[in-house]
N, C-alpha and C positions, 0 to 999 in steps of 0.2 A: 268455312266455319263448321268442318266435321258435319257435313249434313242436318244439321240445327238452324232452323231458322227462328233465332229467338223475335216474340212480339215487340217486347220493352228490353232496352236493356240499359239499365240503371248505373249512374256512376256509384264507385266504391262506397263512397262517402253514405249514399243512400240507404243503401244495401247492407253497410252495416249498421244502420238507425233501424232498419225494418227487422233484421235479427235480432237487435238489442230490443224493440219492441214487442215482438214475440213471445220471447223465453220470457220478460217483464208480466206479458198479460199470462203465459203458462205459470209461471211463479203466484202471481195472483191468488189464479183460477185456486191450482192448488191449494193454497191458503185458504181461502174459501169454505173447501171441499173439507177439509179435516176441520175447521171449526166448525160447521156446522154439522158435522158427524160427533162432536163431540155436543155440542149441543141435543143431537138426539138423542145420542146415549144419555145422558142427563138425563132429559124427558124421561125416557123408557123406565129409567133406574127410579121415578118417581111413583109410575104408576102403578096401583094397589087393587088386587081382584078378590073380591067375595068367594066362599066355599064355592057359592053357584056358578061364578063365573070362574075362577080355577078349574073344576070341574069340568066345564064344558068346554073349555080351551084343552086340557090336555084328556079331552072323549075319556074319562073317567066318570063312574056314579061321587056323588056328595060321599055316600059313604065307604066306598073303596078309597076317596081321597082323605078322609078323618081318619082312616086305617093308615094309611103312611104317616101321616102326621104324627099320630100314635105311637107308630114305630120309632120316629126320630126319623125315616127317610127323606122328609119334606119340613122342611124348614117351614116357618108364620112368623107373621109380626103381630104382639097383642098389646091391643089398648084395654084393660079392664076384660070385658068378656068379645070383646069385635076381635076377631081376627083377620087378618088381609095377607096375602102373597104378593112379593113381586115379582115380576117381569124375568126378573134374575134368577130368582129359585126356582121358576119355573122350568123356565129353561136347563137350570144345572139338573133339574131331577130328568127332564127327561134326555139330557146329553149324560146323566149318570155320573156325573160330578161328585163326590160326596166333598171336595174340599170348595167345593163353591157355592154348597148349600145352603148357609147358613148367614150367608153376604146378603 
């Protein structure tokens, strides 16, 4: 047996139940994996940060960050006078995005 000394050795029949189970639970898995990657992304794309906390995430002062705002470099979202950031803008400003700023 080519120097192989197999432990089990499984009829066909088996063998190919245990690969059609595999690739079954990889298929799965997969599935799994992108919905709840998209599920995060969701989340992420929900969540909203204060001047303060802007700020302190991208190690900026409050007011070098009202200075981009200013400028139009950094996108907000306003309700009345509350402004918030997301997730997203954050991120395109400091990946230097300007076409994803404003998402």
């Amino acid at each position: 047996m080519n120097g192989v000394d197999p432990l089990i050795v499984l009829p066909p029949e088996v063998d190919a139940a245990i690969g059609w189970l595999a690739r079954e639970l990889a298929q799965r898995t997969m599935k799994e994996l992108v919905e709840y990657r998209s599920e995060y992304a969701n989340a992420e794309s929900q969540v909203l940060f204060t001047y303060a906390q802007a700020a302190q995430k991208l190690q900026l002062s409050e007011d070098t960050l009202r200075h981009e705002v200013d400028r139009g470099r950094l996108q907000v979202h306003r309700a009345g006078s509350t402004v918030r950031f997301s997730a997203a803008q954050l991120r395109a400003y400091v990946e230097g995005d300007p076409e994803k700023r404003a998402a």
